[in-house]
N, C-alpha and C positions, 0 to 999 in steps of 0.2 A: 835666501831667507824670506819668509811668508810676512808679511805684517799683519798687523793683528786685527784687522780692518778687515783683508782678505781670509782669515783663519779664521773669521766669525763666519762668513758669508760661507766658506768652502763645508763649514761644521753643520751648518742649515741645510744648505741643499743637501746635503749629505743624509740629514736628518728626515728629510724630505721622499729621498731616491735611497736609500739605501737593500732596499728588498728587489732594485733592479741590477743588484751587483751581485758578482759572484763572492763565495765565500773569501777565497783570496785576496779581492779587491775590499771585502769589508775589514777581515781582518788589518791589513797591509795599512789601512787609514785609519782604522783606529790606534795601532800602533806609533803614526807617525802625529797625528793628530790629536791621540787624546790621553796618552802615555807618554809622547814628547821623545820616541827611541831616533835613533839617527838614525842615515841610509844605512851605517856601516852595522847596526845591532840589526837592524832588522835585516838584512842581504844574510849576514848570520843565522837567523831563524831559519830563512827562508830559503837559503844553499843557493844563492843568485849573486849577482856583484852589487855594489853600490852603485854604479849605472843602470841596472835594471831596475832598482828601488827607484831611482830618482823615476825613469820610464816612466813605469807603472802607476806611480802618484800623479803626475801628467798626465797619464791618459783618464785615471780616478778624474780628477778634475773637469776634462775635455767632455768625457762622459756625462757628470755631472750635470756640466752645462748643456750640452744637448740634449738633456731631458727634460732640464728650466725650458728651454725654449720650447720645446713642441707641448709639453704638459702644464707649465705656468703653475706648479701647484704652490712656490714659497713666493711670497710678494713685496720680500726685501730688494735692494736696491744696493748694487758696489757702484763705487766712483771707477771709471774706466781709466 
């Protein structure tokens, strides 16, 4: 479970980077992130497992952050 600390911060960058995602990964986070569907609705949409949902948000994320870093465009701040 995300806290809501971090679910601000992931919605930003997100906000941020989101035109360097593929359609998949935009959809996939909007679903989990701003519709609130679980792994198990969305694996359903998407004809995958819930282990791939969960993957795929992780990597949504991983990405994310690697584009904070090389590009700096949001200039918020998470507690590590």
């Amino acid at each position: 479970m995300i806290d809501l600390e971090h679910k601000t911060y992931y919605i930003n960058l997100f906000d941020c980077y989101q035109k360097l995602l593929t359609n998949k990964q935009i959809k996939i986070f909007k679903y989990y992130f701003f519709e609130d569907f679980s792994y198990a609705e969305i694996a359903k949409l998407f004809n995958i497992s819930r282990a791939g949902v969960c993957d795929i948000i992780q990597r949504i994320i991983k990405q994310l952050f690697k584009y904070q870093d090389k590009l700096n465009m949001y200039q918020g701040k998470i507690k590590k």
